[in-house]
LOKOL-483535 format. One record per residue (C-alpha): residue in three letters; y, z, x. Coordinates in steps of 0.05 Angstrom, whole numbers, padded with zeros to 5 digits, always signed. Each point is the difference from the previous one (the first is absolute). Example, Ala and Ser with C-alpha at 12.3 -4.5 7.8 and 13.67 -1.06 7.14 Angstrom:
ALA-00090+00156+00246SER+00069-00013+00027
! end
This chain:
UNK+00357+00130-00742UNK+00057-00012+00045UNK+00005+00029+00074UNK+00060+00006+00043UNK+00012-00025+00069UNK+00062-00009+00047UNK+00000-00042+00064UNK+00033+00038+00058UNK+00038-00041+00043UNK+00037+00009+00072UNK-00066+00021+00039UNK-00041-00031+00054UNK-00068-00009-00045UNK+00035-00046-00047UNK+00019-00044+00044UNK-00067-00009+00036UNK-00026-00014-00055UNK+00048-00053-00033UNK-00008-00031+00065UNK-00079+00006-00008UNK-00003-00036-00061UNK+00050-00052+00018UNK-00057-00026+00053UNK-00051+00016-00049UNK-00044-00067-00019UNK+00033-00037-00061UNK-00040-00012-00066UNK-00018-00067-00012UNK+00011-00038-00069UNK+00037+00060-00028UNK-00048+00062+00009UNK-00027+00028+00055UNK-00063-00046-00002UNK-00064+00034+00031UNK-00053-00040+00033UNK-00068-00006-00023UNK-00020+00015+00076UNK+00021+00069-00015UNK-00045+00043-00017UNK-00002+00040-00066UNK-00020+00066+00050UNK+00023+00019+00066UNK-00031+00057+00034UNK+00022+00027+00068UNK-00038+00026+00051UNK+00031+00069-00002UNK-00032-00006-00081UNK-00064-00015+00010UNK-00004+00058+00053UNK+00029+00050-00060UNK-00045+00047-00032UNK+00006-00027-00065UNK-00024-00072+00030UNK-00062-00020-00025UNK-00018-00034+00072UNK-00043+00039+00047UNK+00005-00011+00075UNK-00056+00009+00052UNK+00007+00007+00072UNK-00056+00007+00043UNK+00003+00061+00051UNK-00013-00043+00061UNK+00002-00083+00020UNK+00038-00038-00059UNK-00006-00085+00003UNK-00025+00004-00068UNK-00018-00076-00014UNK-00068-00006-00033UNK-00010+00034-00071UNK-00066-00012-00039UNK-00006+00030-00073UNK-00058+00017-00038UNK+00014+00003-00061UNK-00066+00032-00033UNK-00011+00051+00047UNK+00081+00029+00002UNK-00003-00024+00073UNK+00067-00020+00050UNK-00024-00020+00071UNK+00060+00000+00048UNK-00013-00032+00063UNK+00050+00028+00058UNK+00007+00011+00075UNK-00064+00027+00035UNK-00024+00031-00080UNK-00023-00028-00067UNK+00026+00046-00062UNK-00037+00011-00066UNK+00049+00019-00047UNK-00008+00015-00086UNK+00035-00056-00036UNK+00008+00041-00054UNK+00059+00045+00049UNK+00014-00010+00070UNK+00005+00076+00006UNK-00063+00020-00013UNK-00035+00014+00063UNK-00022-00056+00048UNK-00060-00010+00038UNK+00018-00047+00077UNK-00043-00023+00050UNK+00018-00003+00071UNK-00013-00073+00032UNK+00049-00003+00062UNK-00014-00055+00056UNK-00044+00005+00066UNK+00040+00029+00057UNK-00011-00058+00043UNK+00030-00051-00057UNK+00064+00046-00008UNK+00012-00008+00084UNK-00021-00065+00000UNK+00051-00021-00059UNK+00060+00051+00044UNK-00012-00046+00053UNK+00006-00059-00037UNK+00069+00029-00021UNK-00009+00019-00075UNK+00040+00051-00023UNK-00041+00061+00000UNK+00010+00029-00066UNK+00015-00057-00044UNK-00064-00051+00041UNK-00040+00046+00034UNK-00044+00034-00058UNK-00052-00021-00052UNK+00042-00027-00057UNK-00048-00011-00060UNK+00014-00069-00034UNK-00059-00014-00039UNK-00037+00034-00055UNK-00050-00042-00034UNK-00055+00024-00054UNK-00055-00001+00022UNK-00056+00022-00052UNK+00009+00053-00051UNK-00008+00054+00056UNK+00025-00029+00073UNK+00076-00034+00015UNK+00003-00047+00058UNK+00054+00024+00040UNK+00039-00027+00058UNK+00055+00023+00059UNK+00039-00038+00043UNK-00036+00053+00058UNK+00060-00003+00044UNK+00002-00066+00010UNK-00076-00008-00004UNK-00027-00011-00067UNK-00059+00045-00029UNK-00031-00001-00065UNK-00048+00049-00038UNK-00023+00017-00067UNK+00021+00065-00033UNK-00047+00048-00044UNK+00032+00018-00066UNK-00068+00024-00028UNK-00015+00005-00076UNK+00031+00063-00024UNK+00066-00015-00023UNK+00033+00069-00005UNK-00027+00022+00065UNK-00005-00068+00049UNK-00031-00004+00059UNK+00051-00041+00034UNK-00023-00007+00068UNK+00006-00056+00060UNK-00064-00031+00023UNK+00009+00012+00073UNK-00070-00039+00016UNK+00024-00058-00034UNK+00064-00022+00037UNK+00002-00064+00028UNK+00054-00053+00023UNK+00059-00028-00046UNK+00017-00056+00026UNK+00005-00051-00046UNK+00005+00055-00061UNK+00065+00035+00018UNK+00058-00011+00045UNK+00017+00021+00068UNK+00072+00019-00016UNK+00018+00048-00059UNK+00053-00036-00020UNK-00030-00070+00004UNK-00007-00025-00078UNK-00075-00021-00024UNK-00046-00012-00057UNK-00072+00021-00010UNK-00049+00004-00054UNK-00066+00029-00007UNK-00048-00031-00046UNK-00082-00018-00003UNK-00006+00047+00069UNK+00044-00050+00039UNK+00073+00015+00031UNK+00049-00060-00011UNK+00059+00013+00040UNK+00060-00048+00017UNK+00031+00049+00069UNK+00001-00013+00072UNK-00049+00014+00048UNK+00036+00022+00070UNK+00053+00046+00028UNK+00060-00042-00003UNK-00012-00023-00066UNK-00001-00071+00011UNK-00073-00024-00020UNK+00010-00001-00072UNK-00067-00020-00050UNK-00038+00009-00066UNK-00060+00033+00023UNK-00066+00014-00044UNK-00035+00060+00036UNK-00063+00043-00027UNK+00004+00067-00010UNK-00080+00011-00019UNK-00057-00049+00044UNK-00020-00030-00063UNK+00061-00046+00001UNK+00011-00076+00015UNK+00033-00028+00055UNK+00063+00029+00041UNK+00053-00060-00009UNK+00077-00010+00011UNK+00051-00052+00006UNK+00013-00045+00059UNK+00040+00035+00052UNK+00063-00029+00028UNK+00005-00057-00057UNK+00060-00007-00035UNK-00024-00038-00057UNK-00041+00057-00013UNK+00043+00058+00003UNK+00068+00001+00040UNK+00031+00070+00007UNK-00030+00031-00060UNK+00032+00062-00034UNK-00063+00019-00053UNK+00023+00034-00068UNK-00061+00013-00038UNK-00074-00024-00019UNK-00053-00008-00055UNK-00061-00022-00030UNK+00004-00037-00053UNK-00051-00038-00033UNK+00006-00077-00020UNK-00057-00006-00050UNK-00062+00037-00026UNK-00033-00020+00061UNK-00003+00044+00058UNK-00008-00059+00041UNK+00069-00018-00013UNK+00040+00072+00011UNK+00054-00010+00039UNK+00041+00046+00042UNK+00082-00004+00014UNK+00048+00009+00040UNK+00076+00005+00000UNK+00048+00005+00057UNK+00059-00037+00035UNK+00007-00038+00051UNK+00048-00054+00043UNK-00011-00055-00027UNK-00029-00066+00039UNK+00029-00043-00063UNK+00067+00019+00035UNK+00034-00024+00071UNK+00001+00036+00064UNK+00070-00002-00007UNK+00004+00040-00066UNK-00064+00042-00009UNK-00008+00021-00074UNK-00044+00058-00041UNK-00038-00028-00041UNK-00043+00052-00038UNK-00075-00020-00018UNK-00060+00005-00042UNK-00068-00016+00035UNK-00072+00010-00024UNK-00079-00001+00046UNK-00065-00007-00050UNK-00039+00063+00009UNK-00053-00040+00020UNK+00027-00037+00056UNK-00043+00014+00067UNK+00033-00057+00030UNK-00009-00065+00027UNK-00049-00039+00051UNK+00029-00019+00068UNK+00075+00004+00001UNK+00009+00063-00055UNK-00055+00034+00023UNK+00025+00080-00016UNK+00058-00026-00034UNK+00023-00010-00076UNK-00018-00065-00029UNK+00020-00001-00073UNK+00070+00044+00024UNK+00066-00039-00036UNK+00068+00031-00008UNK+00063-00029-00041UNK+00078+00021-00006UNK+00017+00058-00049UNK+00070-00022-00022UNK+00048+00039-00032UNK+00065-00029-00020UNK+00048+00004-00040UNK+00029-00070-00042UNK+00059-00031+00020UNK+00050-00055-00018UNK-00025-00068+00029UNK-00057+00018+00014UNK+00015+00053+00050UNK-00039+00065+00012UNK+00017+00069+00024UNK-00075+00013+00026UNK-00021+00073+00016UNK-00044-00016+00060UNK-00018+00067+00024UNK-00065+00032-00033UNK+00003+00077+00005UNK-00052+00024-00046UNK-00058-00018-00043UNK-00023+00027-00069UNK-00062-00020-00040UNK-00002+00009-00074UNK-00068+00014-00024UNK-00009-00038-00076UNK-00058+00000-00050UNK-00024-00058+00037UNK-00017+00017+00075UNK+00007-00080+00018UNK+00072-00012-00017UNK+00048+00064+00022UNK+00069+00006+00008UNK+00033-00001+00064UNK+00064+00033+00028UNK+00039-00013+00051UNK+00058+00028+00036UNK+00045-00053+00037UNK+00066+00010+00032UNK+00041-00046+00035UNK+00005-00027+00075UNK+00066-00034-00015UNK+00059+00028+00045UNK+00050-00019-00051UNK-00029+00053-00052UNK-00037+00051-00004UNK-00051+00013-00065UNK-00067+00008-00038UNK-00046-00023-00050UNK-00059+00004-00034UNK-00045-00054-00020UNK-00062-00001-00042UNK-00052-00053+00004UNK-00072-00019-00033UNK-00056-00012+00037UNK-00004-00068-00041UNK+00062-00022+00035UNK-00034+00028+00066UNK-00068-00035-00008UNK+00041-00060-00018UNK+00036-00005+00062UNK-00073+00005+00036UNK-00024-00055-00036UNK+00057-00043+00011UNK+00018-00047+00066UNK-00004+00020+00057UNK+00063+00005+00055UNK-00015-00052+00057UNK+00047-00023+00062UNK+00012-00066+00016UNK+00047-00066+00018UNK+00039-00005+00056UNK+00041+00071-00005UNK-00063+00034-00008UNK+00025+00030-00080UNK-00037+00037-00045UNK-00021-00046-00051UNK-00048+00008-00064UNK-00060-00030+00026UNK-00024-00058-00043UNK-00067-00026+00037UNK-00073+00015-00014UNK-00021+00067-00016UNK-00064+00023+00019UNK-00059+00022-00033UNK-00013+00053-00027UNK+00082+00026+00005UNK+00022+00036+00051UNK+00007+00072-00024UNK-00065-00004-00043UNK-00040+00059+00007UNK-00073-00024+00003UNK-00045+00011-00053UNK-00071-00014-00012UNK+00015-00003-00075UNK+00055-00053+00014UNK-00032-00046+00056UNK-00069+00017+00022UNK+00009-00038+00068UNK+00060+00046+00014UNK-00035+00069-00012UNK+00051+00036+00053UNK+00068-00026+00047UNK-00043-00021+00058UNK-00036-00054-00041UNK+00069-00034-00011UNK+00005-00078+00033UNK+00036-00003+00057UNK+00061-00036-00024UNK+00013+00059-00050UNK+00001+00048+00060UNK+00047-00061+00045UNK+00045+00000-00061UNK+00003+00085-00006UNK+00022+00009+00068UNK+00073-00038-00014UNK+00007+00007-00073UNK+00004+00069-00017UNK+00071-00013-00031UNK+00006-00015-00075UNK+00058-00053-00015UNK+00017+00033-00065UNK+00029+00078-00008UNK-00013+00053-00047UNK+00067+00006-00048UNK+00007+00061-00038UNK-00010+00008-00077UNK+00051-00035-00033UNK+00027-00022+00062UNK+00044+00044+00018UNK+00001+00076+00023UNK-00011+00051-00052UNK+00051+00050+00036UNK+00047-00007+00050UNK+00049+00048+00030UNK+00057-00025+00049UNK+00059+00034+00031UNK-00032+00067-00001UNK+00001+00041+00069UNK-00074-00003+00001UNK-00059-00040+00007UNK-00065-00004-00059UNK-00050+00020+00044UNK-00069+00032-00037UNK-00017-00017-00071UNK-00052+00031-00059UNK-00002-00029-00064UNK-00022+00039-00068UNK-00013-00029-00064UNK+00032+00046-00062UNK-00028-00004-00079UNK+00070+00004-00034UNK+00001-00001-00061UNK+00022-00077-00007UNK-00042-00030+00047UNK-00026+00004+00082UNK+00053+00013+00053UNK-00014-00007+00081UNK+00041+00056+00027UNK+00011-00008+00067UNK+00015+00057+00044UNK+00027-00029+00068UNK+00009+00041+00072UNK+00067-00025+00051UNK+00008+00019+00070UNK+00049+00049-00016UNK-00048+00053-00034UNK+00016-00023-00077UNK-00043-00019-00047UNK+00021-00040-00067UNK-00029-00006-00054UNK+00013-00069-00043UNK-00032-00026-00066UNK-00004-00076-00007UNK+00012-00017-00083UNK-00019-00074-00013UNK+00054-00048-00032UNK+00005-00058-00031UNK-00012-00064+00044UNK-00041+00029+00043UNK+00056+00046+00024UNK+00002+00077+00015UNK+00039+00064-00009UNK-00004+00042+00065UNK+00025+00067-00018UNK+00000+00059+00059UNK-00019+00055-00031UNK+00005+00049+00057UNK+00017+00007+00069UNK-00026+00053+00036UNK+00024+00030+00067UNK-00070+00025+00028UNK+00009-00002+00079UNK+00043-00015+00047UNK-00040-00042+00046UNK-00041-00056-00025UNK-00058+00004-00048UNK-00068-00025+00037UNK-00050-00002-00060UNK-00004+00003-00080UNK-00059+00024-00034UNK+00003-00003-00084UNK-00043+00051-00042UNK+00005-00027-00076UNK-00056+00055-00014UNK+00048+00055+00013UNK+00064-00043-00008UNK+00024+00023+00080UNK+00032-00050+00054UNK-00021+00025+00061UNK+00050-00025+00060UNK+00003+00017+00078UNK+00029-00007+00056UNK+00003+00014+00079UNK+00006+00075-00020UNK-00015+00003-00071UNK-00035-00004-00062UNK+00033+00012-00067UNK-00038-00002-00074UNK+00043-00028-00050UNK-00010-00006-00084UNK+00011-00071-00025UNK+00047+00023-00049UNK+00055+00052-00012UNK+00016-00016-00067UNK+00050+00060-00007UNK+00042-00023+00046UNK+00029-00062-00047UNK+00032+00048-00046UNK-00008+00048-00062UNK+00014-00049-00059UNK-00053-00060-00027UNK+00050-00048+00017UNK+00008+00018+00071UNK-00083-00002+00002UNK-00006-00065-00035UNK+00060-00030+00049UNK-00046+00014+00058UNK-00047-00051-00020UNK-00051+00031+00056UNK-00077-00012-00036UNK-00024+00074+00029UNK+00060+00032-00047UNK+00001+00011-00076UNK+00040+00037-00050UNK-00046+00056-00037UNK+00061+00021-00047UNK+00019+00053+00043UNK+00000-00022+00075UNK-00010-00064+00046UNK-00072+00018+00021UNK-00060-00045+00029UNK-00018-00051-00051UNK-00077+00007-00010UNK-00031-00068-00030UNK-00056+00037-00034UNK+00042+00055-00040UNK+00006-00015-00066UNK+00064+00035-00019UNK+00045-00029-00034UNK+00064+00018+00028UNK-00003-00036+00066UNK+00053-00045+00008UNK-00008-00059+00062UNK+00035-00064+00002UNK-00003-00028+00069UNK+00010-00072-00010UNK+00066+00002-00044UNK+00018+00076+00016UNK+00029+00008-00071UNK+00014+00072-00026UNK+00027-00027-00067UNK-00078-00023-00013UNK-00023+00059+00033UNK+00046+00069-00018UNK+00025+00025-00060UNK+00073+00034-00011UNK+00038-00031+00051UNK+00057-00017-00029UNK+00066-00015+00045UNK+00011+00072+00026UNK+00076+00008-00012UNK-00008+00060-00035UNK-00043+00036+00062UNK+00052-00026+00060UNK+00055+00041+00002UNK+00074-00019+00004UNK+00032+00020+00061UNK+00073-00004+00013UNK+00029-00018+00062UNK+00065+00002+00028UNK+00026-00052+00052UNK+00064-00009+00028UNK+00039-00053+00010UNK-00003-00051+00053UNK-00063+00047+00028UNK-00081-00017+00005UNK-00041+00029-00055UNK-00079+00000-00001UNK-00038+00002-00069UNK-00080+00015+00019UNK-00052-00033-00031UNK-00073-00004+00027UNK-00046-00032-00036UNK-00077+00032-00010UNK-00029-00071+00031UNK+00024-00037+00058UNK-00018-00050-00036UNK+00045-00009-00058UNK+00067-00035+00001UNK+00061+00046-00008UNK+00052-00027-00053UNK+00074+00043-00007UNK+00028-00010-00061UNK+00079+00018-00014UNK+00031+00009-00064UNK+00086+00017-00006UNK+00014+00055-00027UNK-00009-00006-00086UNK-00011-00068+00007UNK-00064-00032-00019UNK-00005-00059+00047UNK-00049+00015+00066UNK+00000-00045+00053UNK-00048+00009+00052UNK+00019+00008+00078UNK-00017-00049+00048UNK+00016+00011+00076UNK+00066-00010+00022UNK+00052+00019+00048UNK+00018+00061-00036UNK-00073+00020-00021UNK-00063+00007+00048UNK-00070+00016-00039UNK-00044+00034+00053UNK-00072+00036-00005UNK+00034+00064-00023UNK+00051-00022-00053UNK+00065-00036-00004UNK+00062+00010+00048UNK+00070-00018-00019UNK+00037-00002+00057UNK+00084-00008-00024UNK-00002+00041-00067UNK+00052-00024-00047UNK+00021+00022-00072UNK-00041-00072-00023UNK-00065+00040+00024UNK+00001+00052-00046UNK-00047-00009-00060UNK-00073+00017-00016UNK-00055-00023+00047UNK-00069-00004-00018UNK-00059-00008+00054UNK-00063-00040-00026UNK-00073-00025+00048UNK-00038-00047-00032UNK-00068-00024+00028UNK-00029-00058-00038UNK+00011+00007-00080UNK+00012+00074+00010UNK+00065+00025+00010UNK+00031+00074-00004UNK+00064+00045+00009UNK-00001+00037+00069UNK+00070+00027-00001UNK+00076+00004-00048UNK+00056+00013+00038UNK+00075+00008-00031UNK+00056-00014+00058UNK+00072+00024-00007UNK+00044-00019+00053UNK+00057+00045+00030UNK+00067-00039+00026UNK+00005+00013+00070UNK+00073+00024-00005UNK-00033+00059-00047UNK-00049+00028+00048UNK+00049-00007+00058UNK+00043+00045-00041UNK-00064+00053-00010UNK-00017-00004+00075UNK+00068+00022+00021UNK+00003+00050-00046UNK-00067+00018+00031UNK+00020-00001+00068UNK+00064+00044-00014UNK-00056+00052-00022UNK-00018+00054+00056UNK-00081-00009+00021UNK-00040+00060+00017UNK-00042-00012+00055UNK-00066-00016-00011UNK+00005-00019-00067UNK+00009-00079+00008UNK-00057-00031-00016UNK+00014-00068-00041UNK-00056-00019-00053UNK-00047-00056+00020UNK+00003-00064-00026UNK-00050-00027-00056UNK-00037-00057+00047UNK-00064+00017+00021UNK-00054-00022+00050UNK+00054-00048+00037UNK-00024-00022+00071UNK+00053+00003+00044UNK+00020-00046+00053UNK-00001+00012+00074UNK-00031+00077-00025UNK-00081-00001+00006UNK-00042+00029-00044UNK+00051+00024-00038UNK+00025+00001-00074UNK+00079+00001-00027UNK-00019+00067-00023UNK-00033+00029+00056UNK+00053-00026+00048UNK+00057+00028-00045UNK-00034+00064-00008UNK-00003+00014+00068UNK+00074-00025+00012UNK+00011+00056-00060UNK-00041+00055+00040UNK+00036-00015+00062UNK+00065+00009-00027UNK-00024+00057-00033UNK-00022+00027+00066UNK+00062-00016+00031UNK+00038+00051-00046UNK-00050+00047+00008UNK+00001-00005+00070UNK+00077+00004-00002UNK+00006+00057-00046UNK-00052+00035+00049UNK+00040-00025+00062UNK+00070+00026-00027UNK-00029+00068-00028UNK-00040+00014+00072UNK+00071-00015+00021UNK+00033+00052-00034UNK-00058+00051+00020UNK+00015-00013+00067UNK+00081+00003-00010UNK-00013+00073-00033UNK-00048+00017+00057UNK+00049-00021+00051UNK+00063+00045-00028UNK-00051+00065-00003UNK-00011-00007+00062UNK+00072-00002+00013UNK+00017+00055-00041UNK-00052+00049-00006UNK+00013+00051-00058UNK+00032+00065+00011UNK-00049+00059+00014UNK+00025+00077-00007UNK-00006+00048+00048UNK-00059+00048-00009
! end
């Protein structure tokens, strides 16, 4: 088939946009080359608001500060922890009913923190930041009470469609040490064996930062916390997250972590540095005799780094720790951690992710310690005698019966604790290096959840990753050769416009649950339509939830057994994959286009992917020979097609449009140009303008560019700012028209007046 269509010339629009596409980005290496870094779906916010989005927002209808999310998974259970309330919400939809408690903060902590000068609404009210499982019945909660931590338990009862979800008022008592004073402050806590382990701070300015062990039942063991005001213990932390994880099949050895940043004492006082850090207490540890009495004595911490190689030996290092994310494998010893890092450099700004083992953790731990010494007073690896038994073994009767617990450890192990805490060699990533990173972009990585996929060729860690601008990507990690990887965006979703506080990933029901300061939004892992209506387009995707059935991209499901699903993540391959695809020339139509001479002309073409590589291909006229278009002087490729800005008679020919994304490759658009001399369409337009126009009937056809931002005009399209030049002129006339014939009304009025008619006598 062959379609007509003429370029008008002599009119503001065209001009705007020849100029637009002039300062339009050139393509590199001949074809507009898209990044990897751009994701294969962008949804706006406006979208994901539609009602045809699958996402489904919740507001609560009073407070807001919506940073602590606990999901329960076998009951269908979302606890939202807010300002002065605590929200149980159905997993399953967030608009089902909910049921909310009311927990606001005495009156006489809401003066007292007025006085103080906190801001009233945004300080001044029980923010809940912790939500901790308890037992299978009761969730330790806690609230920042106005600047004067509280904590309680909360009954949830046994009946699951009907909870009883109720605060145990009898039961409050003091958080200090369990929850921050500020509701902004960042900290880490984790409940396990009945005992709170919490790295926060424990007064009003913030200052007094600690790891703290508290009991929440009488049957634990000793309170316990770091040294105060020490910097080789903690200087300035910033705590990210926290877990138990066990070392062995003894219980004597179970260990719990911690990861946060901090400024480094490694560094100057000149230059202070974030370093960010692992550190790990024996849940056994009581402490020590004499000088550690209340305080940890097996408590060691080492660097995190994240960094990217460089030439000579040089690093770009990603200092900044921002979030946390524990894998859970088959064997509960050895997870996989995630981490979030972004940079503290003033020369760039940027992110990264970094995965590490906890065999490259415990081998940091059991390595040499950091020591300083010589006359400059330098860190150092220390290289004298270690004591006996190490410093950071958690006692065991099994192990050494004269060290049944940490106050039966010799002296000099407790000597050497209190200046060693600091292990000489870091934690590097797998692989050394990060497994994503993401520089340039206007925003910063800031929460993280990680999902492992069946596909149908192997295990993929999706990772779905929060910023401080409200989006949320989603990015699939393939593994190379050489121990390299394939980071592929898959989405990028415009959720809120403020920045997203917490993640909380249901793999039951296949939901991302995200909030922030106002909102919480439930959000499918997958929207497998949205890649496109062909196998091809499905298989191009390469996203492990998606799978061509032989009639639509739909959610790949590793236990079906039909055999018409179609996945190929790692190569992304249709010609393995679909059947029929031949080269499409037969289905693209040919459209003819007529350009004049020594004029701009546009030729569209928008791929399905912003992935693929756009390629134009020109042919002359009857001849056979192609030769393929590279940028020029004359030619600009841009996002939406190919722009030839002086149009001679050598640029008339058959042009053919092609995207090709790894072996695949395809036909998008066929265009034949003829170009008019210049001399002949000045000819037509005077004959034109000779012609008398009846007003109200100009209204010149709109160009065939689409979509085209232009500059210096916000918000706006090409075609929405032409159309409304069109409508204003168009309202001109008619306002003209109206003007000149009220005119005349009032001309005619004016002469009866005058000259009334004649009347006869009676």
């Amino acid at each position: 088939m062959r379609t007509v269509g003429v370029w008008r010339t002599g009119h503001i629009c065209a001009l705007l946009a020849a100029l637009l596409l002039q300062l339009l980005q050139p393509a590199v290496g001949g074809s507009w080359a898209w990044s990897q870094n751009v994701p294969r779906l962008q949804i706006s916010h406006a979208e994901l608001r539609s009602k045809n989005s699958s996402a489904v927002f919740w507001r609560g209808r009073s407070g807001g500060g919506y940073r602590a999310l606990l999901l329960d998974e076998d009951r269908g259970w979302l606890l939202v922890g807010g300002r002065d309330h605590v929200y149980l919400l159905h997993s399953e939809g967030l608009t089902q009913p909910e049921l909310k408690i009311h927990w606001p903060a005495g009156r006489e902590h809401t003066e007292r923190c007025k006085y103080a000068g906190k801001n009233l609404l945004t300080d001044c009210a029980n923010f809940v930041r912790l939500l901790q499982p308890f037992n299978k019945t009761h969730v330790y909660v806690c609230g920042t009470g106005a600047y004067h931590p509280e904590c309680t338990y909360m009954d949830l009862g046994h009946n699951i469609e009907e909870p009883t979800f109720r605060l145990l008022g009898h039961a409050v008592e003091s958080g200090r040490g369990k929850c921050p004073f500020s509701p902004h402050e960042p900290f880490a806590a984790r409940l396990t064996d009945g005992d709170l382990y919490a790295g926060t701070s424990v007064d009003f300015m913030g200052n007094n930062a600690a790891i703290f062990r508290t009991s929440v039942h009488t049957t634990s063991i000793h309170y316990i916390r770091t040294e105060a005001n020490h910097e080789h213990w903690l200087n300035e932390p910033q705590f990210v997250g926290s877990y138990s994880i066990p070392d062995t099949h003894s219980l004597d050895d179970d260990k719990v972590y911690f990861f946060f940043k901090e400024t480094a004492v490694e560094s100057n006082q000149l230059d202070k540095r974030i370093y960010s850090r692992v550190a790990r207490v024996c849940k056994n540890d009581i402490g020590g005799k004499r000088s550690l009495i209340n305080r940890w004595s097996t408590f060691l911490k080492a660097r995190l780094l994240c960094s990217v190689p460089g030439p000579g030996g040089l690093d770009t290092h990603f200092d900044e720790l921002e979030d946390i994310f524990l894998l859970e494998t088959k064997d509960p010893q050895n997870p996989v951690i995630y981490g979030v890092f972004s940079t503290s450099s003033s020369v760039f700004r940027g992110s990264a992710v970094c995965v590490y083992s906890m065999a490259s953790i415990r081998a940091a731990f059991n390595g040499p310690f950091a020591h300083k010494e010589g006359p400059d007073y330098r860190w150092v690896e220390f290289k004298g005698r270690i004591p006996y038994p190490r410093p950071g073994t958690c006692p065991s009767e099994t192990y050494d019966p004269l060290h049944k617990s940490t106050r039966d450890f010799p002296d000099d192990v407790v000597s050497f604790m209190r200046g060693h805490q600091l292990m000489w060699e870091p934690v590097v990533p797998i692989h050394r290096r990060p497994l994503f990173t993401h520089i340039g972009a206007p925003y910063r990585l800031k929460k993280l959840v990680v999902d492992r996929v069946e596909a149908e060729d192997g295990q993929y860690d999706v990772l779905h990753l929060g910023t401080d601008e409200g989006k949320v990507l989603k990015v699939v990690s393939i593994p190379k050769e050489n121990w390299e990887t394939e980071d592929i965006i898959l989405e990028e979703l415009s959720v809120f416009q403020s920045p997203i506080l917490s993640m909380e990933l249901s793999t039951k029901r296949q939901i991302l649950f995200v909030s922030s300061e106002e909102e919480v939004v439930q959000l499918p892992l997958h929207r497998c339509e949205l890649y496109g209506q062909a196998c091809a387009d499905c298989c191009l995707a390469r996203d492990p939830y998606c799978a061509w059935d032989g009639t639509t991209c739909s959610g790949y499901i590793p236990i079906s057994k039909r055999r018409a699903r179609r996945q190929d993540v790692k190569y992304g391959d249709p010609w393995s994959q679909c059947q029929d695809l031949g080269d499409g020339l037969d289905d693209i139509e040919l459209k003819v286009i007529y350009g004049i001479e020594n004029n701009s002309t546009f030729l569209e073409c928008v791929p399905q992917s912003t992935q693929a590589v756009v390629k134009w291909i020109m042919q002359h006229g009857h001849n056979q020979n192609t030769i393929e278009l590279l940028p020029g002087d004359n030619t600009i490729h841009t996002r939406r097609g190919l722009l030839l800005q002086h149009v001679t008679s050598s640029n008339a020919g058959l042009y053919t449009c092609t995207s090709h994304e790894h072996s695949f490759s395809r036909t998008l658009a066929r265009y034949e140009l003829q170009v008019i001399p210049e001399r002949q369409m000045n000819a037509a337009r005077s004959a034109r303008l000779a012609e008398p126009r009846l007003a109200g009937n100009y209204a010149p056809s709109p160009p065939h560019y689409k979509d085209l931002q232009l500059i210096g005009v916000s918000g706006q399209t090409a075609d929405e700012y032409c159309e409304k030049l069109w409508l204003r002129e168009k309202r001109k006339q008619k306002l003209r028209t109206l003007k000149w014939k009220q005119t005349a009304e009032n001309r005619k009025s004016r002469v009866r007046r005058q000259n009334p008619p004649y009347e006869p006598l009676q």
